[in-house]
C-alpha positions in Angstrom: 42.3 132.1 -52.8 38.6 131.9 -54.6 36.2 134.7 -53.0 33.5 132.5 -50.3 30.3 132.6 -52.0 26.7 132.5 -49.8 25.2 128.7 -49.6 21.4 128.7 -50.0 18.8 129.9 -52.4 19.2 132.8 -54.3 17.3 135.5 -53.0 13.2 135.9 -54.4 12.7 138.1 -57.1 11.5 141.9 -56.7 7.9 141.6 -58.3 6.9 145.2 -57.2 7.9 148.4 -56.0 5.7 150.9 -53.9 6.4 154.3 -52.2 5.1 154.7 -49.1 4.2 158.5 -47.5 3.9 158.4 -43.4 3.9 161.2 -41.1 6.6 161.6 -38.0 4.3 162.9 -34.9 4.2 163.8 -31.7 7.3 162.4 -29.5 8.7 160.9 -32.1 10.0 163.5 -33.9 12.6 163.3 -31.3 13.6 159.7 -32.8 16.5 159.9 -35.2 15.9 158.7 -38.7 17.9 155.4 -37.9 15.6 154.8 -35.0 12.6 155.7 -37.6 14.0 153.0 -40.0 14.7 150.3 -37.6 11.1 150.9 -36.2 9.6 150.4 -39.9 11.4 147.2 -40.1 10.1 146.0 -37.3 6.9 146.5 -38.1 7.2 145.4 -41.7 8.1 141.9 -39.9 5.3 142.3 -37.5 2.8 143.1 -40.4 4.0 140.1 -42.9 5.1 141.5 -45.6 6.5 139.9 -48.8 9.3 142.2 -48.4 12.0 141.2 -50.5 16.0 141.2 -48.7 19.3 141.5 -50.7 22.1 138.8 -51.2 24.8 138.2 -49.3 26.2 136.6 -46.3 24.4 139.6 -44.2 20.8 140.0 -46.2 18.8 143.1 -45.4 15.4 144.2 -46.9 15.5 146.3 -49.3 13.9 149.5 -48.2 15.1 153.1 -49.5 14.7 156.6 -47.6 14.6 159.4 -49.3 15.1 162.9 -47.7 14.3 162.1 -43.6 13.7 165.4 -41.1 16.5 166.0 -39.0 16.4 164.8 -35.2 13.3 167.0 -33.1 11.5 168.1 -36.3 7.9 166.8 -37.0 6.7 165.8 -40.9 4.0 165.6 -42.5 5.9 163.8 -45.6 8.4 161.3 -45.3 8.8 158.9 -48.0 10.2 155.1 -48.5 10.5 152.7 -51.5 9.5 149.2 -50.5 10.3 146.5 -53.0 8.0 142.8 -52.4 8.2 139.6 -53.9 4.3 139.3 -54.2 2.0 141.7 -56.0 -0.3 143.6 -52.8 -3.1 146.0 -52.9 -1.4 149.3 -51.8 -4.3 150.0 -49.9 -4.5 147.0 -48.1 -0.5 146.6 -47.9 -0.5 150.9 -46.2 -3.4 149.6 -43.5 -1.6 146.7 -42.4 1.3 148.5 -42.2 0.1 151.1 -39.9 -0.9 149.0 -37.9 2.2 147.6 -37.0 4.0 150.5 -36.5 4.6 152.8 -33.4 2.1 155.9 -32.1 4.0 158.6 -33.8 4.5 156.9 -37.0 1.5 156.9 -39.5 1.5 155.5 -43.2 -0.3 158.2 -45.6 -0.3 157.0 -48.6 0.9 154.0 -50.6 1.1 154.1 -54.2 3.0 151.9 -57.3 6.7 153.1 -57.5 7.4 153.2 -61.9 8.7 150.4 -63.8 12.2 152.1 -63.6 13.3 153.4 -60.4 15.6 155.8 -59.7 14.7 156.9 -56.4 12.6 160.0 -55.6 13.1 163.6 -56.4 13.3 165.0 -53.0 14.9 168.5 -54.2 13.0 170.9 -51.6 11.2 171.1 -48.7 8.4 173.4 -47.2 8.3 173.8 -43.9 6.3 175.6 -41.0 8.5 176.8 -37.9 6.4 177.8 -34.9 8.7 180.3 -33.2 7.5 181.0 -29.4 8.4 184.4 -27.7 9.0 186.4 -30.9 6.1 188.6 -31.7 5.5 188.2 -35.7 6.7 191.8 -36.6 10.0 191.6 -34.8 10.1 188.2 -36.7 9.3 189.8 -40.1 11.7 192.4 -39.7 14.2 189.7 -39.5 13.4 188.2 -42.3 13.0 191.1 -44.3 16.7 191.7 -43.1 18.0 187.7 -43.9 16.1 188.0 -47.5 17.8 191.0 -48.2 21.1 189.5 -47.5 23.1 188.0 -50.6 24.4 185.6 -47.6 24.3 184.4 -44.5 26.8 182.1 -42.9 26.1 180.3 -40.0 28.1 177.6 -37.7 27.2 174.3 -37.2 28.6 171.6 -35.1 28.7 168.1 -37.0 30.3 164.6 -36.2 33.2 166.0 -38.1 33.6 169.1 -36.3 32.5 172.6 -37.0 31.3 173.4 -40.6 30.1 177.1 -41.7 27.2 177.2 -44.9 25.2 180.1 -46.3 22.2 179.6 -44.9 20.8 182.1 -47.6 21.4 180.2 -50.3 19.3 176.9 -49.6 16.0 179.1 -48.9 13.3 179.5 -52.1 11.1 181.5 -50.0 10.6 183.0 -46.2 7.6 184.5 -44.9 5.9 185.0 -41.4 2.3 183.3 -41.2 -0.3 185.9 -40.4 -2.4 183.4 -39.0 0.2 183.2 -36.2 -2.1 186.2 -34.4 -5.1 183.9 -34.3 -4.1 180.7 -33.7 -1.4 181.1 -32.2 -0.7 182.6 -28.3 0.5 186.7 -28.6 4.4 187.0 -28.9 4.4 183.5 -31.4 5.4 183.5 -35.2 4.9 181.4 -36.8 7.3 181.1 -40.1 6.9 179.1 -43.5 9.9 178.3 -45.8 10.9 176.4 -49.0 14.3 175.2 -48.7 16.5 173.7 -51.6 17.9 170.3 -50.6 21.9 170.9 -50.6 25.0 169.6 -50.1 26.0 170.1 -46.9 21.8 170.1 -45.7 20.7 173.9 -44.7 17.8 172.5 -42.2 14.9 175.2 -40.8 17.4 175.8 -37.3 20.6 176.8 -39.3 17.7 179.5 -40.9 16.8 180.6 -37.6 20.0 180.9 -36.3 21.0 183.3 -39.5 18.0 185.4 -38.5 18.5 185.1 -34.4 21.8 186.4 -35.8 20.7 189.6 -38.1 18.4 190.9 -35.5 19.0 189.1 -32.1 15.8 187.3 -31.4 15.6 185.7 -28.2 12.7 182.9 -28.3 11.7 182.1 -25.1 11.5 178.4 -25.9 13.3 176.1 -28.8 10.7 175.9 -32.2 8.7 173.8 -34.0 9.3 172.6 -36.9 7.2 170.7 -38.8 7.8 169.4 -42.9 4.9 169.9 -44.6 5.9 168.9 -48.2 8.6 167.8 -50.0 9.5 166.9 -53.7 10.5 168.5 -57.3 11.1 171.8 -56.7 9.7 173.7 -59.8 6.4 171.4 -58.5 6.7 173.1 -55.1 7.2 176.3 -56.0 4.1 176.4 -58.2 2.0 174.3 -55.8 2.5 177.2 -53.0 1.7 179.7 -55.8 -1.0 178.2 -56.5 -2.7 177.6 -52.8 -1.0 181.0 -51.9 -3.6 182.9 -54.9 -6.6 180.7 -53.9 -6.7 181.5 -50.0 -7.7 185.0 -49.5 -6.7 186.2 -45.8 -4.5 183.0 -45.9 -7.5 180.7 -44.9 -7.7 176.9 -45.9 -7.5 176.1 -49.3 -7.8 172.5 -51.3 -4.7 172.2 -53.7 -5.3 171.3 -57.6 -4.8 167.7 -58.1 -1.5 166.4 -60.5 -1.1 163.6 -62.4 2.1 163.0 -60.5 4.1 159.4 -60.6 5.9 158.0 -57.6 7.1 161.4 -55.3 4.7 163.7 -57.7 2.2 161.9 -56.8 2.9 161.6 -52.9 2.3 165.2 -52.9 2.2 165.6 -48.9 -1.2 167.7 -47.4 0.3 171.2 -45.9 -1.6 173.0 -43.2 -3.3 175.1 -45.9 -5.4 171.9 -47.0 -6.1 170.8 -43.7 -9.7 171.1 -41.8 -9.6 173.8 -39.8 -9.3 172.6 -36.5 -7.2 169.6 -37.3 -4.2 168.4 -35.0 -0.5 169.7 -35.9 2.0 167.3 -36.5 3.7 168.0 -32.8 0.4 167.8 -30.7 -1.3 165.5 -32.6 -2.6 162.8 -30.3 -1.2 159.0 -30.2 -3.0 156.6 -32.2 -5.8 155.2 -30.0 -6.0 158.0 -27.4 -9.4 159.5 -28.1 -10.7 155.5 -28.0 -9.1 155.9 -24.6 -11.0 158.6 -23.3 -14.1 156.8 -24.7 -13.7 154.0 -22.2 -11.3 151.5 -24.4 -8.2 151.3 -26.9 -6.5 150.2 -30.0 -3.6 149.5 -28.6 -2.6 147.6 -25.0 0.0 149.8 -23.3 3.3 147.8 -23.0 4.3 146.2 -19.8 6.4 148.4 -18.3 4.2 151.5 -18.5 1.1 150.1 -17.3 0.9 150.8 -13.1 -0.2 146.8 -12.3 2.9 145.7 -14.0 5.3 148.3 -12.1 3.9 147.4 -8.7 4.4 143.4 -9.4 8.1 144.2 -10.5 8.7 146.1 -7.1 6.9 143.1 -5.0 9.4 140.8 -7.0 12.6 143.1 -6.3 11.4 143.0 -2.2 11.2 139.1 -2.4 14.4 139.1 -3.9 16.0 141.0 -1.4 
């Protein structure tokens, strides 16, 4: 029996590629990355977007992750490959975008994806884990202990039951932040790690887990973790070289530009390069909240958090009843 083939139009041509950076904020670093996804969908249909969809009975646009933060972890550099059927101004194409999407979820950057893709090289991560309750000492003798180590095997529970990795392997480099004594509350570290991309993923709690389990460390409330970069990982580890030499007391430093293409060029903006004084990824405020406090807002709250529309729903339950 001959194989049923679509009806229709072939689907439009792929005229252009671009790589999109956005950030993962506030609460929803609590979404999963298939809520993350289906949200930029949505607002790639909201926004307009020439995006161009794959054959088939079932078509779907064709948008690529690479690399998303686990479940509860903030980032600062998350990345996506877009592929249109009509030539757009990055600039214009990332604005419109932002719009569209959630508070929480903020395009960065948009540049030109190659002539050949192959998707992005994603092969570490650096990360900053705010650690509450621990003072930094007790913290850096724990990592002192974990770095030490030639491994460190830690439990995990996964949908297909419990797995055990070396946690030691995956990590480039561990330190405590210094800083964590001055802009942070006494008895907080305040830890930054590179982490090798493996198979199966070593993420920044499987780390702190190894060292709650060389020293017993009891936080007194879950961390924060927050991706501040990710890509190539000889690029990383000479980027944080480099910022690490040009900030003297570990103050803010501006890192050397690249001449990067596609994720080498997305190279995401770590706390180090920030303005002193800027938001962190997990208290960062929701898009339109300071125009709030000013008097008006970007954004309409939806119905069923604003107060007028709770009190007509409860008038229409009593009628009902």
């Amino acid at each position: 029996m001959a194989r049923p083939v679509p009806t229709g139009p072939p689907p439009a041509p792929i005229v252009q590629r671009l790589v999109i950076r956005y950030a993962k904020r506030g609460r929803m670093r609590f979404a999963s990355h298939r809520d993350v996804a289906r949200a930029i969908e949505r607002g790639v249909r909201k926004a307009g977007l020439p995006v161009a969809y794959s054959a088939g009975f079932s078509p779907h646009p064709r948008i690529s992750y690479s690399g998303g933060a686990p479940t509860g972890s903030a980032s600062e550099a998350e990345y996506l490959e877009l592929s249109l059927t009509r030539s757009c101004e990055p600039a214009d194409l990332g604005r419109s975008l932002d719009e569209a999407l959630p508070d929480g979820i903020d395009v960065v950057e948009v540049v030109e994806a190659g002539a050949k893709s192959a998707g992005l090289a994603l092969e570490a991560s650096e990360w900053e884990v705010t650690w509450p309750g621990v003072p930094a000492d007790a913290a850096a003798r724990s990592v002192e202990a974990f770095l030490a180590a030639p491994s460190v095997e830690v439990e995990r529970l996964t949908s297909k039951g419990m797995r055990r990795l070396d946690a030691r392997a995956a990590v480039v480099s561990l330190a405590v932040d210094r800083r964590a004594g001055t802009d942070q509350a006494a008895g907080c570290a305040i830890l930054r790690m590179i982490v090798r991309q493996m198979t199966p993923a070593v993420r920044p709690d499987d780390i702190l887990a190894a060292l709650r389990q060389l020293s017993a460390l009891a936080p007194a409330s879950p961390p924060l973790a927050t991706r501040l970069w990710q890509g190539p990982l000889n690029g990383l580890a000479e980027a944080a070289g480099q910022a690490a030499s040009t900030r003297p007391g570990h103050g803010p430093s501006d890192r050397p530009g690249r001449d990067i293409d596609k994720a080498m060029r997305l190279q995401a903006v770590s706390a180090e390069a920030a303005p002193v004084g800027q938001a962190r990824a997990n208290d960062q405020l929701p898009r339109g909240a300071q125009d709030h406090l000013d008097g008006s807002r970007a954004r309409e709250p939806h119905e069923r958090d604003c107060p007028d529309a709770r009190d007509r729903a409860t008038e229409s339950a009593v009628r009902s009843q």
